[in-house]
ROLO-898575 format. One line per 8 residues: number of its first residue (from 1); their letters; for each residue x, y, z of C-alpha. Coordinates in steps of 0.1 Angstrom, whole numbers. Each point is the difference from the previous one (the first is absolute). Layout:
# ROLO-898575
NUM> A> X,Y,Z ~ ...
# end
This chain:
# ROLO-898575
1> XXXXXXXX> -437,830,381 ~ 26,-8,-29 ~ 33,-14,11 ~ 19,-1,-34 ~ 25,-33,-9 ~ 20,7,-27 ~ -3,-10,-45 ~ -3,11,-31
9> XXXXXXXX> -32,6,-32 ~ 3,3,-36 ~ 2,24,-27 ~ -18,-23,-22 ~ 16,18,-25 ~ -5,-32,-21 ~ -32,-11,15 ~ -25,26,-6
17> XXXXXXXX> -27,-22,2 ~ 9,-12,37 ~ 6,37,6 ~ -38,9,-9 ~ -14,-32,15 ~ 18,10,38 ~ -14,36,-5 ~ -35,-9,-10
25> XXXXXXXX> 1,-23,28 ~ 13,27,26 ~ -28,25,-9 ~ -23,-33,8 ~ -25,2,30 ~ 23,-4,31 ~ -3,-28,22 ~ -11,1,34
33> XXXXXXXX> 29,-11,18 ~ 35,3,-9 ~ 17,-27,-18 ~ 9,-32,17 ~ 22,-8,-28 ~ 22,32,2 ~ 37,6,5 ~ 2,31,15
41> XXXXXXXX> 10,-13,36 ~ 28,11,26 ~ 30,-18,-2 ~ 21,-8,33 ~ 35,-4,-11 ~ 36,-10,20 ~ 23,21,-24 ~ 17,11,35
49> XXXXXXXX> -3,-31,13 ~ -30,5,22 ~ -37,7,-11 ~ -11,31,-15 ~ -21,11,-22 ~ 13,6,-35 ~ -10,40,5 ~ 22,3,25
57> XXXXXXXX> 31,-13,-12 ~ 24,27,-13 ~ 15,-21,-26 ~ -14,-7,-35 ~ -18,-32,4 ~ -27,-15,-21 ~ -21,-25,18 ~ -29,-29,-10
65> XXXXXXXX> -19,-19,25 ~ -5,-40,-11 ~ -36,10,-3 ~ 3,31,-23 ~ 25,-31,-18 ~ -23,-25,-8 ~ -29,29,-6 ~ 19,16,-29
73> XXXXXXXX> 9,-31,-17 ~ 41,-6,5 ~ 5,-31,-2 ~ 36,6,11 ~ 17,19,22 ~ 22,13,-26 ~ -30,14,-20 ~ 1,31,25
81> XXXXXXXX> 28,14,-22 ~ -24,10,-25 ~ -21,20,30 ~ 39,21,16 ~ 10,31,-13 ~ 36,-4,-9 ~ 3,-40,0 ~ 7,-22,-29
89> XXXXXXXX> 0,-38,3 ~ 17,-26,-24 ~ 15,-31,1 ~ 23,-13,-26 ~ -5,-35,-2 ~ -36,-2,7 ~ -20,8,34 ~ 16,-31,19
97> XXXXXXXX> 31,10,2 ~ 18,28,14 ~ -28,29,-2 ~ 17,33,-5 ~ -14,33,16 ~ 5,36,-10 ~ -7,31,23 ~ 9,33,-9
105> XXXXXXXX> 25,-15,-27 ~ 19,-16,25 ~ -3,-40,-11 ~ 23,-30,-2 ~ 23,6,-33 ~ 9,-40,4 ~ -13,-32,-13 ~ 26,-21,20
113> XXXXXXXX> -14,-19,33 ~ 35,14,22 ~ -18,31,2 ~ -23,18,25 ~ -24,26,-11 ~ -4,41,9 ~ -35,-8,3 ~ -4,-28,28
121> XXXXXXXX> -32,-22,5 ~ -11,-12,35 ~ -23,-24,7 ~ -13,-3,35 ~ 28,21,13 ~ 25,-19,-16 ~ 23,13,-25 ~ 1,-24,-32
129> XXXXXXXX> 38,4,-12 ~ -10,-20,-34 ~ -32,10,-6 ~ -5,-30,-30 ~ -32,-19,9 ~ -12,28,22 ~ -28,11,-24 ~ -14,-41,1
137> XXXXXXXX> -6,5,41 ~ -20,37,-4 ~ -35,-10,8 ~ -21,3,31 ~ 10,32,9 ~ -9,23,26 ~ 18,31,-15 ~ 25,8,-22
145> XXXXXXXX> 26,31,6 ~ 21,19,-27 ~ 26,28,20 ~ 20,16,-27 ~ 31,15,8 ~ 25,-11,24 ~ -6,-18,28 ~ 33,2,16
153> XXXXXXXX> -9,2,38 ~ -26,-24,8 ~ 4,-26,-34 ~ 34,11,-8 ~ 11,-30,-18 ~ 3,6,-39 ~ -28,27,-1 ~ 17,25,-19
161> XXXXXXXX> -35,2,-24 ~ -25,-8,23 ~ -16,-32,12 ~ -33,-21,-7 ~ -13,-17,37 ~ -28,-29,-7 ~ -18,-10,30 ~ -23,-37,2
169> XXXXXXXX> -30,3,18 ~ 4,-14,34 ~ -26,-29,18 ~ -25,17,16 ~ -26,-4,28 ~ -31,-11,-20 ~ -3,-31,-21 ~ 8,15,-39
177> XXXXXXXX> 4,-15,-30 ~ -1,10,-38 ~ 13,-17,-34 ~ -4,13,-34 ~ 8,-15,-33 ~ 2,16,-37 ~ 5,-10,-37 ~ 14,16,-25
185> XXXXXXXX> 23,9,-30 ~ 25,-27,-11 ~ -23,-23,21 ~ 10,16,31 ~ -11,-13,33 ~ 5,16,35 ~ -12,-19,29 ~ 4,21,36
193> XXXXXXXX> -11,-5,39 ~ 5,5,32 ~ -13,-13,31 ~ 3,16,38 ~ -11,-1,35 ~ 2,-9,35 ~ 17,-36,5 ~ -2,4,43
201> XXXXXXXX> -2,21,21 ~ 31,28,-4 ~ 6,-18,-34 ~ -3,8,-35 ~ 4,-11,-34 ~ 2,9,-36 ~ 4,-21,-32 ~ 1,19,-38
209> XXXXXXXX> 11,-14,-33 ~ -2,6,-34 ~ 6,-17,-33 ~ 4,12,-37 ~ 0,-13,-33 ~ 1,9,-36 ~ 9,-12,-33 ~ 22,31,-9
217> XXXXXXXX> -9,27,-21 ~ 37,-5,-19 ~ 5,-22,-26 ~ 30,-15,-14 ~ -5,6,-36 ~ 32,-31,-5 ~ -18,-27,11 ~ -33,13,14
225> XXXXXXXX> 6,-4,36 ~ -21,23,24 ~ 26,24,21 ~ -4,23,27 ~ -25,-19,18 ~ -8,-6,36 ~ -2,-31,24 ~ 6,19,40
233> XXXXXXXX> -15,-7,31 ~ 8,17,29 ~ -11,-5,36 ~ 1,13,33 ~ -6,-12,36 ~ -1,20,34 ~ -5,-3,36 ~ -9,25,28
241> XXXXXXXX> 9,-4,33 ~ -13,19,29 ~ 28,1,29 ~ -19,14,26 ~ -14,32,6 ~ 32,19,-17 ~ 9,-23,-26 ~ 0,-17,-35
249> XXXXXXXX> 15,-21,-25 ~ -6,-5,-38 ~ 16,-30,-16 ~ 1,5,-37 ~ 3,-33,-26 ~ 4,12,-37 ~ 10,-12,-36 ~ -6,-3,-36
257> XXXXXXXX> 10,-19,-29 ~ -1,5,-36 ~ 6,-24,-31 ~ -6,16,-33 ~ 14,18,-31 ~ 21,32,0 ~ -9,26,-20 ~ 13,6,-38
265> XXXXXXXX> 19,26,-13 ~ -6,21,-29 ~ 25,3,-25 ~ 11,35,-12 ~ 23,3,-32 ~ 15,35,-3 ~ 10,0,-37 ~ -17,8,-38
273> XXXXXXXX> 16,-31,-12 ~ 23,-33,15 ~ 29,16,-9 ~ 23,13,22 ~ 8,39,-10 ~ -38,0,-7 ~ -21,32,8 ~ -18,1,39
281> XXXXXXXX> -34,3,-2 ~ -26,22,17 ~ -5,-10,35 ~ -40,-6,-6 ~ 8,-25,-27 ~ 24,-15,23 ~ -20,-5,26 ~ -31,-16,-28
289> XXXXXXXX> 21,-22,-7 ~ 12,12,-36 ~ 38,1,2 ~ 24,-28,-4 ~ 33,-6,12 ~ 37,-16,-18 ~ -1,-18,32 ~ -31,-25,-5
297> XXXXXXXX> -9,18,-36 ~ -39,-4,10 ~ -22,30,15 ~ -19,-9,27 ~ -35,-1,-13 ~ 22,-28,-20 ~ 15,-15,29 ~ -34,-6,18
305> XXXXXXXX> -16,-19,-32 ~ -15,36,-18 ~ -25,15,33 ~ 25,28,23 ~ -29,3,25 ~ 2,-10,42 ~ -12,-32,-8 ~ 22,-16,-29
313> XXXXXXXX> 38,0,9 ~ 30,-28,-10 ~ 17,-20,19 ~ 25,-27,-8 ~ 4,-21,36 ~ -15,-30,-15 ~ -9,-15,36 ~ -17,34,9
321> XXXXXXXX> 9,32,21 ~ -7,-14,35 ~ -3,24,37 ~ -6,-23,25 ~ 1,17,35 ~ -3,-12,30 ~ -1,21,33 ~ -7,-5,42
329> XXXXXXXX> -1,20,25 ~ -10,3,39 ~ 2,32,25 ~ -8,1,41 ~ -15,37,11 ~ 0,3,37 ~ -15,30,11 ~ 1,9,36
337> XXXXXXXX> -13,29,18 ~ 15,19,34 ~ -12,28,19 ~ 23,26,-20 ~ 11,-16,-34 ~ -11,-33,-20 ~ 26,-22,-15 ~ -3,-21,-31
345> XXXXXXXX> 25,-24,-15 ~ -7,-13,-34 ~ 23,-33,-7 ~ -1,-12,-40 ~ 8,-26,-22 ~ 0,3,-40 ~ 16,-26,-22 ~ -6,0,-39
353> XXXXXXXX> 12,-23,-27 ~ -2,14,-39 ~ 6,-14,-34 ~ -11,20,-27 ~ 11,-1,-41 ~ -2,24,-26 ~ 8,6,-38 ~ 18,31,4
361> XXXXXXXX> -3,4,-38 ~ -30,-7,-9 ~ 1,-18,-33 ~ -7,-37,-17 ~ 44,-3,5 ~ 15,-12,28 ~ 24,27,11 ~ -7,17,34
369> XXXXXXXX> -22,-17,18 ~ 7,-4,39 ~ -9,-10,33 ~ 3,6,36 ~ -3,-16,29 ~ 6,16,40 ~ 3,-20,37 ~ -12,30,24
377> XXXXXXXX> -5,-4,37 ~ -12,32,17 ~ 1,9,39 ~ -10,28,15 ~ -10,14,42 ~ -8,28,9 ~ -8,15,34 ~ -25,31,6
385> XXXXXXXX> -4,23,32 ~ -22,27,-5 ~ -22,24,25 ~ -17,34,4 ~ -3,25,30 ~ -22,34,-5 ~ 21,16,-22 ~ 25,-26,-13
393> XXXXXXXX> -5,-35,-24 ~ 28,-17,-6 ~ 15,-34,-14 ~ 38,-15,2 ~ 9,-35,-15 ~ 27,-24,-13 ~ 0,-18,-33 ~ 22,-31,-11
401> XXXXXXXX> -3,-15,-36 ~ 19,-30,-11 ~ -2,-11,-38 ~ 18,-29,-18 ~ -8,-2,-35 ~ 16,-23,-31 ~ -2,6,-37 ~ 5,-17,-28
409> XXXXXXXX> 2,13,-33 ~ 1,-16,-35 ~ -9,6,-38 ~ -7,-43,0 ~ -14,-5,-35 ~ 25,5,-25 ~ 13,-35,-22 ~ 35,-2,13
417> XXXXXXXX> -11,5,42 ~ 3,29,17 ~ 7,34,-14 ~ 1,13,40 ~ 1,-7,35 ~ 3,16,30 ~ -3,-12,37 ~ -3,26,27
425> XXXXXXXX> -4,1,39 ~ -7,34,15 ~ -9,-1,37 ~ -9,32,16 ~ -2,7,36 ~ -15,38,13 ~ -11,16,36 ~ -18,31,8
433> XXXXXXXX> -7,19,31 ~ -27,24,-7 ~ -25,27,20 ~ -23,29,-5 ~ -17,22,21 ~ -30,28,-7 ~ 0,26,29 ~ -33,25,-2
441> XXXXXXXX> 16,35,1 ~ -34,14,1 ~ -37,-16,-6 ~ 5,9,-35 ~ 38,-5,-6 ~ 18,-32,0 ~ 41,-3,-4 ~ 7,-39,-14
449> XXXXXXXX> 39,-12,5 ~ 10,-31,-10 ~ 27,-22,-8 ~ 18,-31,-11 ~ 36,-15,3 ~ 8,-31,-18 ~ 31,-24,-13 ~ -5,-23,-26
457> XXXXXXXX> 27,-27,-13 ~ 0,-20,-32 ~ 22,-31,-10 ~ 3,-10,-37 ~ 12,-28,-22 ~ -5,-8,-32 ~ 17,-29,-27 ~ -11,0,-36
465> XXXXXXXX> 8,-13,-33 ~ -6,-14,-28 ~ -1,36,-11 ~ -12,22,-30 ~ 29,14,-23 ~ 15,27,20 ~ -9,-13,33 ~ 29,-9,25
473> XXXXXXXX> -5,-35,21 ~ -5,16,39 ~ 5,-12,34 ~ -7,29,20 ~ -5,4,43 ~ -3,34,5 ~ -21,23,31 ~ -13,31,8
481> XXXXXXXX> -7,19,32 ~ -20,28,7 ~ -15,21,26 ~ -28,33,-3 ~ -20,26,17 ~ -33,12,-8 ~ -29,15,16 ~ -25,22,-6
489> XXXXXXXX> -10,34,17 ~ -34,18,-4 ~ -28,28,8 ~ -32,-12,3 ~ -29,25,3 ~ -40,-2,11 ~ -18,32,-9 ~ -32,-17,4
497> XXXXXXXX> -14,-37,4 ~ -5,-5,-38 ~ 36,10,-10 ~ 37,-12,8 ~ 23,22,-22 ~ 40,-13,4 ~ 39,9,-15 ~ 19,-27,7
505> XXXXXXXX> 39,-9,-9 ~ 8,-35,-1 ~ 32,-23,-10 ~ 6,-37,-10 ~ 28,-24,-15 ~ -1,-32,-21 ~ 27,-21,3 ~ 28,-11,-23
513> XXXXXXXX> 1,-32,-13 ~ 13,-26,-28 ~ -15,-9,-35 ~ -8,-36,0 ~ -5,0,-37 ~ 17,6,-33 ~ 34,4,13 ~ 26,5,-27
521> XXXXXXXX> 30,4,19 ~ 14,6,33 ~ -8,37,-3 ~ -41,-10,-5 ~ 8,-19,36 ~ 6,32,22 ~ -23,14,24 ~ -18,27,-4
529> XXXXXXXX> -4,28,29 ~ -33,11,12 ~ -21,25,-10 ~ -13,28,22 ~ -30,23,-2 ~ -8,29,15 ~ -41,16,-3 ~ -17,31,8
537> XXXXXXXX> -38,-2,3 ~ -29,21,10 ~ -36,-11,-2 ~ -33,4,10 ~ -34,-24,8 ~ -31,14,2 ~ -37,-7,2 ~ -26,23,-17
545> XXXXXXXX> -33,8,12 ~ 3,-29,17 ~ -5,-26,-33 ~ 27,7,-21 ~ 38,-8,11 ~ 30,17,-19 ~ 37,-11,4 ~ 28,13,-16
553> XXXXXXXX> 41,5,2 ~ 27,14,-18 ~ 37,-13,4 ~ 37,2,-12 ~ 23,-29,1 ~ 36,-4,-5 ~ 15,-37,-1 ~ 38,-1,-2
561> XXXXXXXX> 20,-30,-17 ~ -33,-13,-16 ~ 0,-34,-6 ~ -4,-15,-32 ~ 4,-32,-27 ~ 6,7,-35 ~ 0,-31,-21 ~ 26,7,-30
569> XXXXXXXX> -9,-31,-22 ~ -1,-34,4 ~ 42,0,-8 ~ 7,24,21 ~ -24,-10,25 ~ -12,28,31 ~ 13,27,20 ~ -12,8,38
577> XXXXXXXX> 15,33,6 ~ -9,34,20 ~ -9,14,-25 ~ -5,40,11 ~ -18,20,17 ~ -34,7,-5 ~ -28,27,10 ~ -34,-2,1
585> XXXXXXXX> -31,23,4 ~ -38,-4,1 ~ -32,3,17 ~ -30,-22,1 ~ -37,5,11 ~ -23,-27,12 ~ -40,11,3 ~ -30,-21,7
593> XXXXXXXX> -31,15,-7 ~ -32,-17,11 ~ -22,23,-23 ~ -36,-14,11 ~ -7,-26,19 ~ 3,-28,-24 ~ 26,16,-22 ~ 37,-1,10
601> XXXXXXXX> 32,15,-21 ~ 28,-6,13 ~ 34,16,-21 ~ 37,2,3 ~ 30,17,-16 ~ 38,-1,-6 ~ 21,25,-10 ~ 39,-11,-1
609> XXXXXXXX> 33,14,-16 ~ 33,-21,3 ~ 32,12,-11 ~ 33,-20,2 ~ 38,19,7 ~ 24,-26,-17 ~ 30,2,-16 ~ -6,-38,-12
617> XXXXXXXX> -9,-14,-33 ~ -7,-31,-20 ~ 0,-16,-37 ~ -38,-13,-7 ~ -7,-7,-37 ~ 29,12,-6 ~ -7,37,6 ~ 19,15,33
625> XXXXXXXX> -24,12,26 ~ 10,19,34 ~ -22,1,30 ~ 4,38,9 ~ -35,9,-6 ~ -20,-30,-9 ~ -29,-6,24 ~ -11,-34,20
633> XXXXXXXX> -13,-27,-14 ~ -36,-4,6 ~ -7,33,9 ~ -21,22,-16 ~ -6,35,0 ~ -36,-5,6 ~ -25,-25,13 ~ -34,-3,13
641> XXXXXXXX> -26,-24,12 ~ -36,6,-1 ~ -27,-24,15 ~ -43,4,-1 ~ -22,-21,18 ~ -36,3,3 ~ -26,-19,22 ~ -34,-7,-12
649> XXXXXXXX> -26,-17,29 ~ -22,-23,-13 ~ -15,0,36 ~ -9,-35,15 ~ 17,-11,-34 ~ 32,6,10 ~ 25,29,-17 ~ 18,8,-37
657> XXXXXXXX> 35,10,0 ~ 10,19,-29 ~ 38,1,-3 ~ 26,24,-28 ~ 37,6,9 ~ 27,12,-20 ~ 39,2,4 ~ 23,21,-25
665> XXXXXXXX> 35,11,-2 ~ 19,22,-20 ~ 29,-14,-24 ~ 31,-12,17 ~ 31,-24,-2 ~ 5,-30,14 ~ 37,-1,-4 ~ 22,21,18
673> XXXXXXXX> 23,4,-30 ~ -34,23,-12 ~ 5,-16,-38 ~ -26,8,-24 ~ -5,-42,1 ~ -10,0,32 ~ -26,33,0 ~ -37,-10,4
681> XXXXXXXX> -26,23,-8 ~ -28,10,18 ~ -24,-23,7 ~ -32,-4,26 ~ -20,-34,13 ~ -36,-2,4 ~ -21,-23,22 ~ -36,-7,6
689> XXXXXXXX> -21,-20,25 ~ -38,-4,6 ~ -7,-19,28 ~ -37,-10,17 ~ 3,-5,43 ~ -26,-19,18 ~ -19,24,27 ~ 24,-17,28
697> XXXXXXXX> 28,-2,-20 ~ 3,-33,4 ~ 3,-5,-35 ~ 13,18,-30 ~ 7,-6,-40 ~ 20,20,-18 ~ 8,3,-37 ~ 37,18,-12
705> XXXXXXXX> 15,12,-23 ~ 43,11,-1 ~ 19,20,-24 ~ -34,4,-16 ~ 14,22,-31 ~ 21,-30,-5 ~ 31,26,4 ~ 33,-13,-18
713> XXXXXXXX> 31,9,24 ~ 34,-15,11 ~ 12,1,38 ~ 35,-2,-11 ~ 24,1,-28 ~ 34,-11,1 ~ 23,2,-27 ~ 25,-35,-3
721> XXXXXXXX> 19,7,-35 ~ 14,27,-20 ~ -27,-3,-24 ~ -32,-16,21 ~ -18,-1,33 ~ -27,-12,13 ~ -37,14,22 ~ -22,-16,25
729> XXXXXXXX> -36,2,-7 ~ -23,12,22 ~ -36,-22,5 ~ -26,5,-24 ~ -39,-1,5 ~ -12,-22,23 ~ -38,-1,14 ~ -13,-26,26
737> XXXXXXX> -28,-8,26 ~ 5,-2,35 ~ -29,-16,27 ~ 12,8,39 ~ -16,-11,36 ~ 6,10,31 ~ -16,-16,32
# end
């Protein structure tokens, strides 16, 4: 029997070769046992905070075991967002820092460290408020979880979009170990492993870590410098307690620190000539790098020493563009079982420490470049009940979060000291009290209520100065107060054992909050209110004949007083605002389709329309552009994800792997202002993998390939001037071997 998991194939629309290879090898003489090597599994997931499988959960949740993981070749837990319909991934200053996730359109419209994203992470249960340095400690997993759409009853904090739940694999019974290490591209070397098992009796242990390095596929075409590289190591220690017959307790030890090179901008000049008054160019010749500016009078194929490609860029710190980030963490999970309900408390620590610089401009002239640096402590508890009689399951909770975090921000390199500084303190404290309860109206119909009250308070200060032109000095203490109600209620239905069809109406806030960077005056210092969304959803998971597994929903959002940043220029520095309203409206399909037994597909797809109702509207370039109308950033009208493996035995030889995936999306902005600068086209990313398994498994080798077309794309454009901006480059080619054991 086939119970699917859920991933994506490939068109191969630009790989017909590996398109004729994977058929001629699926028309091949089958094996005589199915596939040790596959990833069509049943995941168990705890999207409702209890174990379930993903089939029947009636929310839209995407789901990968650590096995299916490791099989398919992510080497990070962020490289899912290639394999979810309606998810986007990018992060502006290089995968170290702050990662920002899309879902549905709904995504962090910030760059500044004061704020919280729509789209929360968890790790282990526990909320991460400031995600930078999360992406370092993703290895080891057991399973990750994508829920898209609010989570405002059993989550609830910040979930307006969704949230992304990465859970470590815990010690286990049996003796287990494994390690793997790679090389590749830019001299890039990966060294992971993990070591479990029994320590005495009612006692266990686990120990994981993992360590990166690369020279950096950037280089600084001013004095040759390598950039964007990568020098992490994360690690992770557990122990499991057994207290008694109705007990346990799992003490989690975690960091991860990174000391390497940011990643370089690419200079965009808007103009035919350095003149100011000149003609704007087409926005393809822009975005090659052909136009200049009156600003620097260079374009930027100019500015980054004649090559406008990902891996040739300018910058003018002369000590380099450093992120260092440091991060620790520890959490207690008791669980504890009764005769009617179990409890579970889940106590945690998370402090981080950041420094990161940038050359905002992108050029050979020191003019913009940056840095930032943030002091956050983290605390969070949270306290479970949750129980089931015949016809009723049920959970109820309280939350606390405490978070303390400083900033400081400066543009540090000019001649004559500082251009800009700012110091800030925001300190946020929140509480939640929380429950939902499914009650079986019938064997086939299931009514789902839920919801969540919570109060949140923030206190802020900020002092800055020396200042740009046109920035006031500020000593500000300002704070901020809210409270919210959201919930969920819902209609599950069982025709048959294969199929859970549901209509579901859901609700969820994100708090308000203060801009921590780029302040101009004491306007720029306000709060802003929180933004609430409202969603309607119906969906449907099935199985086919038993093999093939088909999940789909459609939904229609609303978000009121959307939150926002819109960075005017580097004068004039940023607005946080609500900006508008905003509607959105889409429908995605999952499928997994094991066609034979030693070929898979597995495919995915997004459909999504955003629509913003604002009366507000900003100056970029120069040109006047209102909101009513545009669409979100990052989201596109169309994705999908497509993924084919097939398995070839080599009998007492062991097994071939044979591995294609694809992930495309349709053009979009990635500025909310929707200015033509900041409009991507279309573009899709192919990967490859062939790997050889030993007949236990014990041993594999595999050989990659990523971005195999060597696909030229930007995840995100800003413009800074009235007459230039500037892009981040998305990774080029990179191929690599990998050798893994397991005991």
């Amino acid at each position: 029997m086939y119970s699917p998991n859920t991933a994506y194939f490939t068109p191969f629309s630009k790989s017909p070769r590996l398109l004729s290879l994977c058929i001629a090898l699926a028309t091949a003489a089958p094996v005589q046992v199915f596939a040790q090597q596959s990833v069509v599994e049943e995941v168990t997931v705890t999207a409702q905070k209890r174990q379930q499988s993903m089939q029947d959960v009636s929310i839209a949740v995407s789901a990968f075991s650590g096995d299916a993981i490791d099989k398919m070749g992510f080497e990070e837990g962020l490289d899912i967002t290639q394999q979810v319909p309606n998810m986007n991934f990018f992060a502006i200053f290089g995968e170290a820092s702050s990662p920002s996730v899309s879902l549905r359109g709904v995504s962090l419209v910030n760059f500044s460290d004061s704020w919280e994203s729509p789209v929360s992470i968890y790790v282990d249960d526990v909320y991460r408020g400031n995600p930078a340095g999360s992406a370092i400690q993703l290895f080891d997993l057991e399973r990750v979880e994508v829920l898209r759409g609010p989570q405002g009853t059993l989550y609830g904090r910040n979930t307006t979009g969704g949230l992304v739940h990465y859970v470590s694999r815990k010690p286990g019974e049996e003796l287990e170990a494994n390690a793997s290490v790679s090389y590749g591209s830019y001299s890039e070397r990966i060294i992971e492993g993990s070591l479990s098992g029994p320590l005495s009796d009612g006692v266990r242990g686990r120990v994981a870590v993992k360590s990166t390095q690369n020279d950096g596929w950037q280089t600084n075409t001013v004095n040759g410098d390598k950039l964007n590289d990568t020098d992490s190591f994360g690690y992770r220690t557990q122990l499991e307690f057994d207290l008694g017959d109705s007990g346990g307790l799992l003490l989690n030890v975690h960091g991860s620190e990174a000391d390497q090179q940011s990643v370089g901008f690419a200079h965009m000049g808007y103009l035919e000539a350095p003149v100011e008054g000149a003609a704007t160019c087409s926005i393809s010749r822009i975005q090659d790098g052909e136009c200049t500016s009156a600003t620097f009078g260079m374009t930027g194929a100019e500015a980054a020493g004649g090559r406008f490609d990902p891996e040739h860029v300018a910058s003018s710190a002369t000590d380099g563009m450093a992120t260092k980030i440091d991060t620790f963490g520890t959490s207690a999970t008791l669980d504890w079982e009764f005769d009617a309900f179990t409890l579970t408390s889940i106590t945690a620590y998370e402090e981080l420490d950041k420094f990161l610089q940038d050359d905002g401009d992108g050029t050979p002239v020191i003019w913009f470049d940056e840095q930032y640096a943030v002091d956050a402590e983290q605390y969070t508890q949270e306290i479970r009940l949750d129980g089931s009689t015949e016809r009723t399951t049920w959970v109820t909770g309280f939350y606390y979060y405490k978070d303390d975090r400083g900033l400081v921000t400066e543009a540090p390199t000019t001649a004559d000291g500082l251009w800009h500084r700012e110091i800030v303190a925001l300190d946020s404290e929140s509480w939640a009290l929380f429950g939902q309860v499914e009650y079986d109206l019938n064997p086939e119909l299931t009514l789902v209520t839920g919801l969540r009250y919570t109060e949140e308070e923030r206190d802020f200060t900020e002092v800055s100065g020396p200042v740009f032109p046109g920035y006031d000095d500020l000593d500000v203490k300002d704070d901020l107060s809210e409270s919210a109600t959201t919930g969920r209620i819902g209609l599950d239905w069982r025709p048959s054992d294969d199929t859970l069809a549901y209509a579901s109406f859901s609700t969820g806030f994100k708090s308000g909050g203060f801009s921590g960077s780029y302040n101009p005056n004491l306007a720029a210092t306000r709060p802003v209110e929180a933004e609430d969304i409202t969603n309607f959803e119906i969906g449907v998971k099935t199985t086919l004949a038993n093999r093939f597994r088909v999940n789909a929903a459609a939904f229609n959002y609303t978000i009121e007083d959307y939150q926002a940043q819109v960075f005017l220029t580097v004068a004039e520095g940023s607005v946080i605002t609500n900006a508008g309203d905003v509607t959105g409206t889409g429908a995605e399909v999952e499928i997994t389709a094991p066609i034979t037994d030693n070929f898979e597909v597995i495919a995915g797809a997004g459909w999504l329309e955003t629509e913003f109702d604002s009366e507000q509207f900003f100056i970029v370039a120069g040109d006047n552009y209102t909101l009513d109308g545009n669409e979100l950033p990052s989201a596109p009208e169309f994705t999908y994800n497509l993924m084919a493996r097939y398995y070839l035995s080599l009998g007492d030889s062991g097994e071939l792997v044979f591995q294609g995936d694809y992930a495309w999306q349709d053009d979009h902005y990635l500025q909310i202002e929707n200015d033509p600068y900041s409009k991507h086209d279309s573009y899709g990313l192919a990967n490859a993998k062939i790997s050889w398994h030993s007949p236990s498994d014990s041993y594999s080798v595999e050989a990659f390939a990523r971005n195999l077309t060597d696909e030229r794309y930007f995840t995100y454009q800003n413009t800074l001037g009235s007459d230039w901006g500037y892009g981040v480059w998305g990774q080029p080619r990179t191929a690599g071997l990998r050798l893994n054991w397991k005991l």
